[in-house]
N, C-alpha and C positions, 0 to 999 in steps of 0.2 A: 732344631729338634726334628729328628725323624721318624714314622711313624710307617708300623709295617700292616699291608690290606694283601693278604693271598699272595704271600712273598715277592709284594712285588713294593717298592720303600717309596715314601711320600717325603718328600724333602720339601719343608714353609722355608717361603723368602725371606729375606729380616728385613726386618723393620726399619726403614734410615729414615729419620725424623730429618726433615727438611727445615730450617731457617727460616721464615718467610716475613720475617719482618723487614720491615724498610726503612731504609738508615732515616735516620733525624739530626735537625740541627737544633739548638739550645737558641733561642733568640729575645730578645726584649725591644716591643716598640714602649715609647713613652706616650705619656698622656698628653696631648695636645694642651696651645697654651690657653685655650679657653677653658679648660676645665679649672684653672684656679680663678675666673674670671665669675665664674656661676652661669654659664651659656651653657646650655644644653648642646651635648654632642654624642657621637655615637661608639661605645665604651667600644667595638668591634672593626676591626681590620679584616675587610673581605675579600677573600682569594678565590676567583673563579677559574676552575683551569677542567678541561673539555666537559663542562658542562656538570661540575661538582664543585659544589661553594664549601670554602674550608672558613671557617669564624676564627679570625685571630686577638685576643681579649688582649687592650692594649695596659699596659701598665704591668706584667707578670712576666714572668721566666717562662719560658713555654717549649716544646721541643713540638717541630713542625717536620714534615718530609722537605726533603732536599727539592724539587719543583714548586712548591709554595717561598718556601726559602728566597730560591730566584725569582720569583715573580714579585717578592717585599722587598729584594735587595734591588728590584730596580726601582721601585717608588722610596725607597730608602738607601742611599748610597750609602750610608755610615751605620747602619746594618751588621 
């Protein structure tokens, strides 16, 4: 849309909506085998990567970023 000030034309940029989200993977840890045992453990899978803890709630379908991902797929090969 252009708009006119003392004949001289104002041309607005458009607007490009940017993407920015960040791919994810769909992942499932399972519940350890103390939990059918009645041992208290800790329902959470903690991903620490440069100094930001990601909580992974184990037992659920979960969609995580791809660097967390690889950081469970190395304490978890069958991930």
């Amino acid at each position: 849309m252009a708009t006119k000030f003392n004949n001289a034309v104002t041309v607005e940029a458009p607007v490009i909506e940017q993407n920015n989200e960040v791919p994810r993977v769909r992942i499932f840890i399972s519940l350890p085998e103390e939990a059918s045992s009645g041992v208290k453990y800790d329902p959470y899978e903690h991903v620490t990567i440069n100094g930001e803890t990601t909580l992974v709630k184990r037992g659920e379908h979960l969609d995580v970023t791809v660097p967390v991902f690889v950081q469970l797929r190395n304490k978890y090969p069958n991930l």
